[in-house]
Structure formats: structure tokens, C-alpha cells
MDTraj code that builds the backbone (N, CA, C; nanometers):
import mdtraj as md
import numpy as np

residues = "UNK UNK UNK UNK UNK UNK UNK UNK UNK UNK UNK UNK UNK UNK UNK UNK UNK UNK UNK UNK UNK UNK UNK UNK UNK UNK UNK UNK UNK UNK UNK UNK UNK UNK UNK UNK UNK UNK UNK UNK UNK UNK UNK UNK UNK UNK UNK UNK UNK UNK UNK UNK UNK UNK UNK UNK UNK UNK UNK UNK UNK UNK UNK UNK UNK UNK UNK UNK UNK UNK UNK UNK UNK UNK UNK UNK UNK UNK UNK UNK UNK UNK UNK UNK UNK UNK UNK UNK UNK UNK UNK UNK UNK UNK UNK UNK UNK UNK UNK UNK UNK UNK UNK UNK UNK UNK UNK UNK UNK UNK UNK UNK UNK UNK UNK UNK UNK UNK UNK UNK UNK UNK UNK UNK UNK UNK UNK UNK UNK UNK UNK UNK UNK UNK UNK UNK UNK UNK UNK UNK UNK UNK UNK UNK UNK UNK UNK UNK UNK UNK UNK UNK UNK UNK UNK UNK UNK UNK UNK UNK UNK UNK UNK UNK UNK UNK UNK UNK UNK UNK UNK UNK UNK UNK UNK UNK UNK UNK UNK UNK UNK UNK UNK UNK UNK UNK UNK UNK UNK UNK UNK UNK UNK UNK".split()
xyz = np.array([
    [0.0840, -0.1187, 0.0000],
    [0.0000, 0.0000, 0.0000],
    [0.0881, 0.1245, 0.0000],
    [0.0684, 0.2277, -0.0626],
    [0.1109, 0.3159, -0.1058],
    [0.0347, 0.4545, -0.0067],
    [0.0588, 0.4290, 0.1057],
    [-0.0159, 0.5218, 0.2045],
    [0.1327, 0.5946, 0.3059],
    [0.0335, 0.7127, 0.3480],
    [0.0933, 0.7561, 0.4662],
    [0.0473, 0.7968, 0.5568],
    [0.0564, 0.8392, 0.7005],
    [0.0166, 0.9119, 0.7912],
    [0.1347, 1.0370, 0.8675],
    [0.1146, 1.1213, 0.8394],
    [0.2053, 1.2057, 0.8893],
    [0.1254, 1.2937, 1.0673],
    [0.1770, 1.3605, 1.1527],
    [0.1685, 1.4422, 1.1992],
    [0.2826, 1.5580, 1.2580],
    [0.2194, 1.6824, 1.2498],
    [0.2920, 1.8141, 1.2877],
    [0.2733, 1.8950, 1.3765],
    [0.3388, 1.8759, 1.5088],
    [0.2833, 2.0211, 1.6082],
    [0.3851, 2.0854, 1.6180],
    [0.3741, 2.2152, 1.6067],
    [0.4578, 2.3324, 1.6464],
    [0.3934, 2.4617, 1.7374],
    [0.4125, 2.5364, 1.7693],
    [0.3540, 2.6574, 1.8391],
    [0.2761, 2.7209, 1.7305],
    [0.2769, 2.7175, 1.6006],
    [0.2153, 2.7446, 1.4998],
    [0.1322, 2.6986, 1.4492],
    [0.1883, 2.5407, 1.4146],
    [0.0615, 2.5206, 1.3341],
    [0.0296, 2.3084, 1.4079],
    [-0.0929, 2.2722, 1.4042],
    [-0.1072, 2.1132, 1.4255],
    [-0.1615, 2.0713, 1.2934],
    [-0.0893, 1.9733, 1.2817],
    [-0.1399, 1.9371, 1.1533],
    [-0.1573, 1.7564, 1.1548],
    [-0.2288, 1.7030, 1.0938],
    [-0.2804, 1.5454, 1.0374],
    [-0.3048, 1.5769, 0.9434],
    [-0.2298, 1.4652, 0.8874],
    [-0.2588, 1.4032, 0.7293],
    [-0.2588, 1.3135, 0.7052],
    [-0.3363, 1.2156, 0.6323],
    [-0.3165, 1.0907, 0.6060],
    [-0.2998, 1.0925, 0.4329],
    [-0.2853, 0.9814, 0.3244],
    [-0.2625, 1.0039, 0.2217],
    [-0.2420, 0.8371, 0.1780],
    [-0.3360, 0.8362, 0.0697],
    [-0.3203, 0.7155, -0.0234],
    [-0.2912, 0.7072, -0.1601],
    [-0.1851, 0.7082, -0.1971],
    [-0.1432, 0.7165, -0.3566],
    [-0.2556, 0.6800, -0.4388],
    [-0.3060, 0.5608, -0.4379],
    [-0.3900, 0.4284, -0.5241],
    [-0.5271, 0.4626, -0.4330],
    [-0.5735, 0.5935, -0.3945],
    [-0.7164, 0.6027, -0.3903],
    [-0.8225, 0.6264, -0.4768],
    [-0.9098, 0.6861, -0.4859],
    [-0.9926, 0.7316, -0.5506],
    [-1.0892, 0.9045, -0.5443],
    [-1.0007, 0.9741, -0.4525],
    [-1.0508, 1.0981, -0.4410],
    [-1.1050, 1.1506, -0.3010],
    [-1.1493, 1.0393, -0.2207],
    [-1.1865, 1.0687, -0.1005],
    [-1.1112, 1.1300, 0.0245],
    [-1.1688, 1.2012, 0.0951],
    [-1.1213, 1.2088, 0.2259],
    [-1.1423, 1.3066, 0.2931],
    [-1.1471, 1.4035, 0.3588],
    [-1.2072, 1.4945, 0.4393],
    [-1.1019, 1.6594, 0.4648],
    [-1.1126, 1.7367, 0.4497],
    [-0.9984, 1.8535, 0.4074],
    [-1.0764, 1.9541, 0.5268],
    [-0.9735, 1.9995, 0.6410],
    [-1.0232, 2.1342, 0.7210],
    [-0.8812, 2.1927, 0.7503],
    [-0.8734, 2.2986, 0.7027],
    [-0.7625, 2.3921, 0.7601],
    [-0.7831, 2.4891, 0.8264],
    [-0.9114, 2.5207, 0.8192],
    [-0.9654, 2.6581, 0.9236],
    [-0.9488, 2.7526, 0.7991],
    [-0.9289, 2.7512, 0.6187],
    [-0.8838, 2.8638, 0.5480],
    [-0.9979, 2.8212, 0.4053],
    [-1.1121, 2.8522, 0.3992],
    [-1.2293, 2.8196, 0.2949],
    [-1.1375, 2.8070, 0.1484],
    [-1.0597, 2.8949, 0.0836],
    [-1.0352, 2.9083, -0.0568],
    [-0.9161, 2.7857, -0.0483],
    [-0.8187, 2.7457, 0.0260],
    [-0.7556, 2.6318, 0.0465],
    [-0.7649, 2.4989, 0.0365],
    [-0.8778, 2.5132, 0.1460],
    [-0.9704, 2.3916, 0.1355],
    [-1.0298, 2.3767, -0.0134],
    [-1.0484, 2.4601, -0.0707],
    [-1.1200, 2.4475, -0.1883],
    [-1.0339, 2.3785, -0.2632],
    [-0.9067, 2.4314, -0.2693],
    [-0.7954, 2.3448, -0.3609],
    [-0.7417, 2.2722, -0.3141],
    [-0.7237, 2.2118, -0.2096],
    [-0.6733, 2.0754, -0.1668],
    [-0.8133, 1.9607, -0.2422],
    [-0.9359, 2.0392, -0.2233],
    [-1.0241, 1.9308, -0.2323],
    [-0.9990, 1.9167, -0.4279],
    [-0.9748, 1.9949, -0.4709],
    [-0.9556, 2.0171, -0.6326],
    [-0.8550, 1.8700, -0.6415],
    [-0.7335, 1.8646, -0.5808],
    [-0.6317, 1.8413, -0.5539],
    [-0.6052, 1.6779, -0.5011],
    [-0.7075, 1.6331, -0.4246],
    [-0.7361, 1.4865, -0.4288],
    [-0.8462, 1.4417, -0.5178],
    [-0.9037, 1.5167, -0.5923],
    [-1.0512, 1.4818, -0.6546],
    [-0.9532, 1.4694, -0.7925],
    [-0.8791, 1.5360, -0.8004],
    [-0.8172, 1.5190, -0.9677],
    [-0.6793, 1.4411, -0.9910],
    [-0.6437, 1.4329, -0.8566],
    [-0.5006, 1.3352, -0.8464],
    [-0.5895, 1.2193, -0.8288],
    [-0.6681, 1.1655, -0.7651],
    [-0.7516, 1.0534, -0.7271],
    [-0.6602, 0.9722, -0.6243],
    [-0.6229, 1.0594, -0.5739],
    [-0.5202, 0.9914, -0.4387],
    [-0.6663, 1.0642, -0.2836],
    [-0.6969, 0.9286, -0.1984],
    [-0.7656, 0.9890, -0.1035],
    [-0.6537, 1.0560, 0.0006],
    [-0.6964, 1.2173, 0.0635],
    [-0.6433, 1.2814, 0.1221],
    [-0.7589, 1.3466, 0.1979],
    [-0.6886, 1.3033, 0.3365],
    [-0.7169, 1.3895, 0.4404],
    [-0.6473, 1.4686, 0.5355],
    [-0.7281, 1.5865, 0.5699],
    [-0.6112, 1.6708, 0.6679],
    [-0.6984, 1.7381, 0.7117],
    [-0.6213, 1.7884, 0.8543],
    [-0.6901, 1.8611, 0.9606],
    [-0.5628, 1.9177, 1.0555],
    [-0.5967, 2.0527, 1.0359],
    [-0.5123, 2.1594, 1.0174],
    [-0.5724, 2.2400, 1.1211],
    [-0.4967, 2.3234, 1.2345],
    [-0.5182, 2.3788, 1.3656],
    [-0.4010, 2.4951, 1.3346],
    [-0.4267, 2.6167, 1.2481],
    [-0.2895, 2.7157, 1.2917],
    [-0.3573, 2.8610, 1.3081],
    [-0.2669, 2.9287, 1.3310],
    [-0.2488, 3.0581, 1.4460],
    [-0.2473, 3.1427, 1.2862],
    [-0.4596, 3.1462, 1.2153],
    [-0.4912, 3.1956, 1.1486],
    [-0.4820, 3.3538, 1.2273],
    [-0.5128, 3.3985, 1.3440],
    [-0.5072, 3.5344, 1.3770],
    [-0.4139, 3.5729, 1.3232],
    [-0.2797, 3.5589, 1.3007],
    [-0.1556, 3.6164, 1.2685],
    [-0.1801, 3.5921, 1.1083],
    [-0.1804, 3.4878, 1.0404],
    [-0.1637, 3.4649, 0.9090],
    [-0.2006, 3.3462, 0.8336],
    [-0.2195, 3.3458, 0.7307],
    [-0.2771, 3.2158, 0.6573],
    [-0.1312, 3.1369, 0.6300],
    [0.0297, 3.1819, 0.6316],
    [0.1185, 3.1541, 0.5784],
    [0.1784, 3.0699, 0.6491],
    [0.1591, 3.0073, 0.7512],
    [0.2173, 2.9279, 0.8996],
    [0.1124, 2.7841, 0.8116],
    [0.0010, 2.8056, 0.8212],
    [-0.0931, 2.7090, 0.7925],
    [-0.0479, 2.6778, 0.6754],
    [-0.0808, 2.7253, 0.5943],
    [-0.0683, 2.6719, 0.4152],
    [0.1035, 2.5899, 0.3921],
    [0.1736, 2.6961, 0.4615],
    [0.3240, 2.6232, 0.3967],
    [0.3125, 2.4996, 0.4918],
    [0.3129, 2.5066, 0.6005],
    [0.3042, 2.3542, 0.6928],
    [0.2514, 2.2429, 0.6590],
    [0.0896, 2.2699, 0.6096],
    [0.0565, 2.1816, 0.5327],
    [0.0887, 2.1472, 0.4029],
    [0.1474, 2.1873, 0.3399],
    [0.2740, 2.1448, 0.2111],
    [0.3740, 2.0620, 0.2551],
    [0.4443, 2.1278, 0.3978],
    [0.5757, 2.0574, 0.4313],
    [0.4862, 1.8684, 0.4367],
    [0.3996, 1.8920, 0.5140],
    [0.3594, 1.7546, 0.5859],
    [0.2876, 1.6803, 0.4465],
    [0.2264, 1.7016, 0.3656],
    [0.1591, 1.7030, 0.2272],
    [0.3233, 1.5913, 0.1648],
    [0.3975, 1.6759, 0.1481],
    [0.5583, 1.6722, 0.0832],
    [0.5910, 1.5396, 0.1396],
    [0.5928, 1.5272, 0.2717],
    [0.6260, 1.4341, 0.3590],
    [0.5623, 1.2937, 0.3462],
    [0.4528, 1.3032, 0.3332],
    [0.3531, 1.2335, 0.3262],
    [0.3982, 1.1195, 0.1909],
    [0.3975, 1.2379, 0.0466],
    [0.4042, 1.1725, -0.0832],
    [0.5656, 1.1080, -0.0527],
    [0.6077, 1.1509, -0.0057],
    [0.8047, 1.1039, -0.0090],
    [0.7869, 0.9790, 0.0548],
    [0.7245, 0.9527, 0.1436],
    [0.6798, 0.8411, 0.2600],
    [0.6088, 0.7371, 0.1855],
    [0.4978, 0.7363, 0.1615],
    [0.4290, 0.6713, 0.0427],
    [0.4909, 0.6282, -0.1298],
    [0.5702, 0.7205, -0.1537],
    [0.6067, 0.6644, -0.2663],
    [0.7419, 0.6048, -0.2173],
    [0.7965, 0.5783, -0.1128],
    [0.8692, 0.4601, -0.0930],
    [1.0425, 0.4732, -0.1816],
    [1.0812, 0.4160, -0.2499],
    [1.1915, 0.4103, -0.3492],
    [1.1532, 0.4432, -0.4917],
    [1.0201, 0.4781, -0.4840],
    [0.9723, 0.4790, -0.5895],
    [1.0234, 0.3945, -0.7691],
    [1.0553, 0.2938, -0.7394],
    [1.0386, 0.1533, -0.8264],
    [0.9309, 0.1313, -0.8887],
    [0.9363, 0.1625, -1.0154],
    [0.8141, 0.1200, -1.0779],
    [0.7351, 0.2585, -1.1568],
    [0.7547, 0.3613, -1.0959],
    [0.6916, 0.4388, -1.0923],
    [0.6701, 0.5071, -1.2364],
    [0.5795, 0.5906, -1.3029],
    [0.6199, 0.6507, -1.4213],
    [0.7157, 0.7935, -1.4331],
    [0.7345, 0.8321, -1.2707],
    [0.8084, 0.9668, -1.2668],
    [0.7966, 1.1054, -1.3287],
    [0.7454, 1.1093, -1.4671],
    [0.6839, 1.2276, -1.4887],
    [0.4974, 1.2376, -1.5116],
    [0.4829, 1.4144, -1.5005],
    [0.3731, 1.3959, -1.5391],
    [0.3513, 1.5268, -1.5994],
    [0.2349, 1.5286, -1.6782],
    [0.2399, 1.6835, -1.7514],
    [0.0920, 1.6494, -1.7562],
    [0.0393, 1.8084, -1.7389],
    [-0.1205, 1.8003, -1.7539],
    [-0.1440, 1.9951, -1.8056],
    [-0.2311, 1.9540, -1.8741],
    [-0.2851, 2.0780, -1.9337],
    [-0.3801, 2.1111, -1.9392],
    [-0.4785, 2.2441, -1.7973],
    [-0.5897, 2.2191, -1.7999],
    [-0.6441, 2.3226, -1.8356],
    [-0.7874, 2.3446, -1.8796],
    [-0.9091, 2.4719, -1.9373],
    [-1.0102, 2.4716, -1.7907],
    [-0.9717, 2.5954, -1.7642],
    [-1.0773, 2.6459, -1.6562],
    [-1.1544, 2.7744, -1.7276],
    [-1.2584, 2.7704, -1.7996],
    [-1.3048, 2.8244, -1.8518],
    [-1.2440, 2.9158, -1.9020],
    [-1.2201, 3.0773, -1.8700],
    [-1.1521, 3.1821, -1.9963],
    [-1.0114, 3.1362, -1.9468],
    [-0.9337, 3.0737, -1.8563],
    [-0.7920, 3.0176, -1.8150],
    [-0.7546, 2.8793, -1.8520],
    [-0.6379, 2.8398, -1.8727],
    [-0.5331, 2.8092, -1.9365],
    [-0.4496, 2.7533, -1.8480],
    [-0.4046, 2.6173, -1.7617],
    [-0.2712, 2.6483, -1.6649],
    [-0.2391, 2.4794, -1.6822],
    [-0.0870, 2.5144, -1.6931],
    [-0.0421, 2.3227, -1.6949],
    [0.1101, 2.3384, -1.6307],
    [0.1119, 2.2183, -1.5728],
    [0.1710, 2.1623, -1.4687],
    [0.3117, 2.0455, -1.5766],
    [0.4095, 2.0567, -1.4973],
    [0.5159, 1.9513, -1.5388],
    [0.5455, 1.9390, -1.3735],
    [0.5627, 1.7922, -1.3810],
    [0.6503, 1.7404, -1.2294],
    [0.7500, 1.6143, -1.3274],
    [0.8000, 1.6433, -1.2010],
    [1.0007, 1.5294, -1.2014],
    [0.9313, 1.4670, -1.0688],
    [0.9262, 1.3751, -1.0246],
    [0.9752, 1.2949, -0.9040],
    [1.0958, 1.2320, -0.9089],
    [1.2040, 1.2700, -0.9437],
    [1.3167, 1.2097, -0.9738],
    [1.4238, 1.2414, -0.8460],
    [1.3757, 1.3448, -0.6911],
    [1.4255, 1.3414, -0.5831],
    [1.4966, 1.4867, -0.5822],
    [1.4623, 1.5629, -0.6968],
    [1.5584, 1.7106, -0.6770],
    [1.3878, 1.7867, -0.6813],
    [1.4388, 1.8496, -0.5435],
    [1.2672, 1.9690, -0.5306],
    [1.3383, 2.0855, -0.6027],
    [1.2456, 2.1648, -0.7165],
    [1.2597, 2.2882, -0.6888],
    [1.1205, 2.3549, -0.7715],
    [1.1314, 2.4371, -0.7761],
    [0.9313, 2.5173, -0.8036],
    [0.9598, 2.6277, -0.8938],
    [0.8976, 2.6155, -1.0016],
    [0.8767, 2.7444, -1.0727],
    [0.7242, 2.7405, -1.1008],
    [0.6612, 2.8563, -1.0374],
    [0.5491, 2.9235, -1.1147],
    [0.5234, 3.0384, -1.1406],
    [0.4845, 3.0424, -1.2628],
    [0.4780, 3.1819, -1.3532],
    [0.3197, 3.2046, -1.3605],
    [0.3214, 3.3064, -1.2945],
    [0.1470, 3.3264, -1.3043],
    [0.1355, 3.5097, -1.3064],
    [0.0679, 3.5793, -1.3314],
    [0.0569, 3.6920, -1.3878],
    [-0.0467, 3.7332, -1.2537],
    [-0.1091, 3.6116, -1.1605],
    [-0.1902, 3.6652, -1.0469],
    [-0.1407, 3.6377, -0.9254],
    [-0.0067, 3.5908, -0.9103],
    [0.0473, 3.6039, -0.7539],
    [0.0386, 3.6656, -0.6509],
    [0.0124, 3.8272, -0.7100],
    [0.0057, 3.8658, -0.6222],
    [-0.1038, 3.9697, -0.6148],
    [-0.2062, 3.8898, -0.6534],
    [-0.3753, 3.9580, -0.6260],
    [-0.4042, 3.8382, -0.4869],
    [-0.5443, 3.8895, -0.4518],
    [-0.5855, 3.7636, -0.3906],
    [-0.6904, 3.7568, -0.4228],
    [-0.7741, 3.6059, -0.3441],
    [-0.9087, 3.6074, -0.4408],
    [-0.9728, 3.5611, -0.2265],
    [-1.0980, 3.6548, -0.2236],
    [-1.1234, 3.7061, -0.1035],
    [-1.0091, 3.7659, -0.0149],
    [-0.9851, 3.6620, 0.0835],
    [-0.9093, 3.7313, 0.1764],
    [-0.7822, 3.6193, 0.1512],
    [-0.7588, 3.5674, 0.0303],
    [-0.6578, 3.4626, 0.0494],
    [-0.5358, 3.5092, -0.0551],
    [-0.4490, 3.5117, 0.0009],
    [-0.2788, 3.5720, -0.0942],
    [-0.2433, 3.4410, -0.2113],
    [-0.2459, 3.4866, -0.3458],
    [-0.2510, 3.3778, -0.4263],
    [-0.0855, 3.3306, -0.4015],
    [-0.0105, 3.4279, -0.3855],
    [0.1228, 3.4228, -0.3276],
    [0.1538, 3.2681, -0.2979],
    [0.0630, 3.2610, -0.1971],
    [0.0850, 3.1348, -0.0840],
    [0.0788, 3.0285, -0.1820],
    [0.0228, 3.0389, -0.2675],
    [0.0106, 2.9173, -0.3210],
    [0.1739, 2.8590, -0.4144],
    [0.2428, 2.9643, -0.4171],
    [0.3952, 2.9195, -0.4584],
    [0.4551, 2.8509, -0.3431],
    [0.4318, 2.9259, -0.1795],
    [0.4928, 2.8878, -0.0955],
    [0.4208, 2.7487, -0.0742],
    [0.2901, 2.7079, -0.0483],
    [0.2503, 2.5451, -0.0923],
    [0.3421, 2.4538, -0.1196],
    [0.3186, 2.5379, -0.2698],
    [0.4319, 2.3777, -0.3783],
    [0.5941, 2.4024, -0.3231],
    [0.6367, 2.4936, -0.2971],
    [0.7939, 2.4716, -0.2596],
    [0.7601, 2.3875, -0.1546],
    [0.6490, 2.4515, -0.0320],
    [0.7441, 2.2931, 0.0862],
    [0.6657, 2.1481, 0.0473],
    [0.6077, 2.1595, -0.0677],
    [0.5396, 1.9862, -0.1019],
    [0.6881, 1.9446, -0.1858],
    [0.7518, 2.0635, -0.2806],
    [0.8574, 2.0144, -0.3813],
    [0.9843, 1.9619, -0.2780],
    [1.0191, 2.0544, -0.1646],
    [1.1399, 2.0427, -0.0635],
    [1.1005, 1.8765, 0.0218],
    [0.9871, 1.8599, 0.0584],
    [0.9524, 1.7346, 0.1540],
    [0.9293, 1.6475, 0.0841],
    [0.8704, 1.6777, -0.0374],
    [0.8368, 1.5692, -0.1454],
    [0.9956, 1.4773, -0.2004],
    [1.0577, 1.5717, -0.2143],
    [1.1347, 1.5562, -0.3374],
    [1.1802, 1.5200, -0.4610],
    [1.0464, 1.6684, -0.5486],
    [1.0047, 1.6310, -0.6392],
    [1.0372, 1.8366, -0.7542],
    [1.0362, 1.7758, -0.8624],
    [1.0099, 1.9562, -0.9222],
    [0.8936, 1.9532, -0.9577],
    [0.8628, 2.0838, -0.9663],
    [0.7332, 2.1197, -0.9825],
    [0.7891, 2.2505, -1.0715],
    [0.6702, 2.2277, -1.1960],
    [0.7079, 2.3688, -1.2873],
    [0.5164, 2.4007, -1.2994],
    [0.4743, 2.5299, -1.2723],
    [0.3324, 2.5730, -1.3251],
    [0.3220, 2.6654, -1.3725],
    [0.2268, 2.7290, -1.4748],
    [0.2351, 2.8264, -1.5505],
    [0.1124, 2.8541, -1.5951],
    [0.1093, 2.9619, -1.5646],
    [-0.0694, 3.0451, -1.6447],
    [-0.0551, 3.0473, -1.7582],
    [-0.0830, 3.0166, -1.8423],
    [-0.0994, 3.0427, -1.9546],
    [-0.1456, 3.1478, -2.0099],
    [-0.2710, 3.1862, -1.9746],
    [-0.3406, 3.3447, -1.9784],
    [-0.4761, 3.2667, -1.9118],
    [-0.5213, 3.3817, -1.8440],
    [-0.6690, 3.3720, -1.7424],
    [-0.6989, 3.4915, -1.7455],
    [-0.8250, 3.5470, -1.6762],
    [-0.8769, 3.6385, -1.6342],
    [-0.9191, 3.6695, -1.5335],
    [-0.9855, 3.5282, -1.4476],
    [-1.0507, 3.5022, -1.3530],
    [-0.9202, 3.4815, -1.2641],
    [-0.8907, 3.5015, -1.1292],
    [-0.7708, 3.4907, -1.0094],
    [-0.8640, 3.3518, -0.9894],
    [-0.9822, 3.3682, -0.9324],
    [-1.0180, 3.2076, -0.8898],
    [-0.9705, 3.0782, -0.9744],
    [-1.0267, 3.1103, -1.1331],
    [-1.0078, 3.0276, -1.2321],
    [-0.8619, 2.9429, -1.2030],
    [-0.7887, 3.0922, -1.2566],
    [-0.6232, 3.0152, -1.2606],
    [-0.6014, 2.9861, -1.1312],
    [-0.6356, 2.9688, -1.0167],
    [-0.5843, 2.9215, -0.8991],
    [-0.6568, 2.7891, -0.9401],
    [-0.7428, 2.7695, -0.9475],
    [-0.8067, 2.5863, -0.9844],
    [-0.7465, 2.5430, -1.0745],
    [-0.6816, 2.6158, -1.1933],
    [-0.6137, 2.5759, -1.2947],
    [-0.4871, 2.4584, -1.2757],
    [-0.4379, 2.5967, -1.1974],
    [-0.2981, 2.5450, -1.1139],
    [-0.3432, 2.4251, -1.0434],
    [-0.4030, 2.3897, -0.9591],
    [-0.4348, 2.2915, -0.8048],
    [-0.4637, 2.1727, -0.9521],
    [-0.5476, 2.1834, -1.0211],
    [-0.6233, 2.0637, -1.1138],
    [-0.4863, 2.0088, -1.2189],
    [-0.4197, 2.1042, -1.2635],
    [-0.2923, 2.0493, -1.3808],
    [-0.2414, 1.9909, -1.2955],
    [-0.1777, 2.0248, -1.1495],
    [-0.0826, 1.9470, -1.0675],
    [-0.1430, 1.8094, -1.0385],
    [-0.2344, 1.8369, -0.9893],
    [-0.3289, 1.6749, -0.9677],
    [-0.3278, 1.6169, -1.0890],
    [-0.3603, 1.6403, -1.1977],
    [-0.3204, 1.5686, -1.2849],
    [-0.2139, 1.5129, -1.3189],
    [-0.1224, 1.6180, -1.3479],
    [0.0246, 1.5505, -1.3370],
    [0.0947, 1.4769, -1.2677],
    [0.0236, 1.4957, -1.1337],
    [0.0790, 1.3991, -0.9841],
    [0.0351, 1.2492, -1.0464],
    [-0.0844, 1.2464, -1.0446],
    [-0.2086, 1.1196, -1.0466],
    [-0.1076, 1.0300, -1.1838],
    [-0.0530, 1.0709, -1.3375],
    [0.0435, 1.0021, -1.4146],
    [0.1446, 1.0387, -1.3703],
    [0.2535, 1.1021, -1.2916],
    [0.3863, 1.1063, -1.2107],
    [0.3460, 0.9260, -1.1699],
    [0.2878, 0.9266, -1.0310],
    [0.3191, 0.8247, -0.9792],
    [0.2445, 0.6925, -1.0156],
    [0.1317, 0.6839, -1.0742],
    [0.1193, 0.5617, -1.1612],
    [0.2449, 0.4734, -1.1634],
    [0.1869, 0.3193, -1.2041],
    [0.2879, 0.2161, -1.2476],
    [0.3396, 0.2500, -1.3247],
    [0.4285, 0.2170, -1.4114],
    [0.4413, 0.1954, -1.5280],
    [0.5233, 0.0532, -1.5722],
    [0.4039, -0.0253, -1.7122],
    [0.3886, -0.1899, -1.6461],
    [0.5856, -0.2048, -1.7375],
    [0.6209, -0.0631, -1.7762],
    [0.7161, -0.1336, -1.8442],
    [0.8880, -0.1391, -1.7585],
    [0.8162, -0.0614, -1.6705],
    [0.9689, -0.0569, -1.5422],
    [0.9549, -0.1037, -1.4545],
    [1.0875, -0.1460, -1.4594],
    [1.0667, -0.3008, -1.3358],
    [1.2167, -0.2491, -1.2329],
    [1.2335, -0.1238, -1.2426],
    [1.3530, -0.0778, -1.1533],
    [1.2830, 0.1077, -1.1331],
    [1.3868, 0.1327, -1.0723],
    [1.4083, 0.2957, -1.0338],
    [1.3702, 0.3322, -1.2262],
    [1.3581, 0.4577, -1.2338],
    [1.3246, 0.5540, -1.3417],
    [1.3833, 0.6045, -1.3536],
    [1.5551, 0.5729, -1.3303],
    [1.7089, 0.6602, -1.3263],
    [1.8164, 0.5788, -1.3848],
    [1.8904, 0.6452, -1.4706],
    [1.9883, 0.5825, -1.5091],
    [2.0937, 0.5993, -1.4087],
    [2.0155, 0.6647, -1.2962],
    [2.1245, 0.6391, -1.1804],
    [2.1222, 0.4932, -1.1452],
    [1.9893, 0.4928, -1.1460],
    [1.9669, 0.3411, -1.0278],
    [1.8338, 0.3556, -0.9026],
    [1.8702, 0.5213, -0.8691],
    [1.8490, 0.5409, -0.7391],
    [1.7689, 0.6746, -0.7730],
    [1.6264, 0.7190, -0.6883],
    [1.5900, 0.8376, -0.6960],
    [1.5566, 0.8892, -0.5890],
])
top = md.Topology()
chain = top.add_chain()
for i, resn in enumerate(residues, 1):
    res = top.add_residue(resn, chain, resSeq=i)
    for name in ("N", "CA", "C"):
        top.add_atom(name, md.element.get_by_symbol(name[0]), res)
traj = md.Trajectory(xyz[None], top)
């Protein structure tokens, strides 16, 4: 089984997560942060990995304690679960249409984290939520994971849109990243090792 259970307490933030590679979408999402929750739930519904989490942080001060923590432990989680990752297909690319937006995702699970996203709405927010955060997300899922992550707007209009854009290409790309693949029967490295 291709699962994990992580937990995180700090003076900041408590966090549970559980996580099943080979699920089907289920599982229960509370961070105390509505537009988050919205994309985590994007985020197991389109990776089809069941994920749950329940998230306790020191929202008075900031949404940024919460969101990156739950990435770190998120990160942790997939690194834990995907094991040596043997077998695996290692990349994934997804390209998605959120109505007038445009946004696709490339991942490496090949064990080097690093994050590029190019988005033209970073730094709007959509209610009271900093789209910002959502770079800081994928760095601590890419750093705990150890995995790259590349995302990119393509062009949008809507800040909500391309934020689902983003959350839905990655799930996609995650969901063929870690798939079998029936034709490797070792690591996905001409190292050996990932």
C-alpha cells in the first residue's frame, strides 16, 4: 500500500494528514482557510489519491504558517508513500481549461525539489486569500516531497479560475507522475536510485 500518515505540532501550526497514492478521491480537508480547502479538495478529486487533513494554525496572525506547513507535511507524506519509488512513471504533464484560463503543470519525481510558477496573479488575492501562498505550498510539497514542480498560467482572467487551474494540472500531473508503469521493473534513473 502506497499510504501515509504524517503528523505536525509546532507553536504554529497542528497538523494530520493521512494520504493514499492508489485512492480514488476521497477524504475529508479542514484547515480553518475556505479558498484552500477548496484546492486541496480540487487536488485529491483530480489526483484521485484519497487525502485527508486537519489543520489547527495561528490563522489570527496569518494564513502563511498554515498553508506552507501543510505542504511541508503534504511533501512528507508523498516522499513516505512513494517509498523508493520503483516502478513508478516519474513524470507527469497536464494541461488544464478552466473556462476563460489556461494552466499546466510539469513534475520530475526524480528526488531534486525545486518550483517554478509563472502566473501573472500572484500577487492579487481572491477574497481574503494571498494567491502568493500558493507558490509557498508547492515549494514545501517540492522540498519534503522531493520532487520539481514547474506551473504556468498560460493566460486567465478570472484569479479564482487560474488558482483551480494550477491545483487541477498538478493533480493531474501527480495522479500520471506516480502511476505504475507496467514497463519498469527498476528505479526511473539511469542512476539506479531516486
Amino acid at each position: 500500500m502506497r499510504t501515509a500518515e504524517i503528523e505536525r505540532n509546532t507553536k504554529e501550526t497542528k497538523i494530520k494528514l493521512s494520504l493514499n497514492l492508489d485512492g480514488s478521491g476521497e477524504g475529508k480537508v479542514d484547515t480553518g482557510i475556505g479558498f484552500f480547502n477548496h484546492m486541496l479538495e480540487l487536488l485529491k478529486k483530480h489526483a484521485l489519491i484519497d487525502l485527508s487533513v486537519k489543520a489547527a494554525g495561528d490563522l489570527d496572525v496569518d494564513y502563511h504558517h498554515t498553508v506552507e506547513d501543510v505542504g511541508l507535511v503534504l511533501g512528507q507524506a508523498l516522499n513516505q508513500a512513494l517509498g523508493d519509488r520503483r516502478g513508478i512513471t516519474r513524470y507527469g504533464f497536464a494541461s488544464v481549461p478552466m473556462d476563460e484560463a489556461l494552466c499546466e503543470a510539469s513534475l520530475d519525481l526524480g528526488g531534486r525539489p525545486f518550483v517554478v510558477l509563472s502566473s501573472g496573479k500572484k500577487h492579487l488575492m481572491v477574497r481574503d486569500f494571498e494567491v502568493k501562498l500558493i507558490e509557498e505550498f508547492f515549494r514545501a510539497v517540492s522540498v519534503e516531497g522531493r520532487l520539481n514542480i514547474h506551473l504556468r498560467e498560460i493566460y486567465g482572467d478570472e484569479t479564482h479560475h487560474v488558482c483551480e487551474g494550477l491545483f487541477k494540472s498538478f493533480a493531474r500531473a501527480l495522479r500520471q507522475a506516480v502511476a505504475a508503469d507496467p514497463r519498469e521493473t527498476g528505479v526511473p534513473s539511469s542512476k539506479g536510485v531516486l
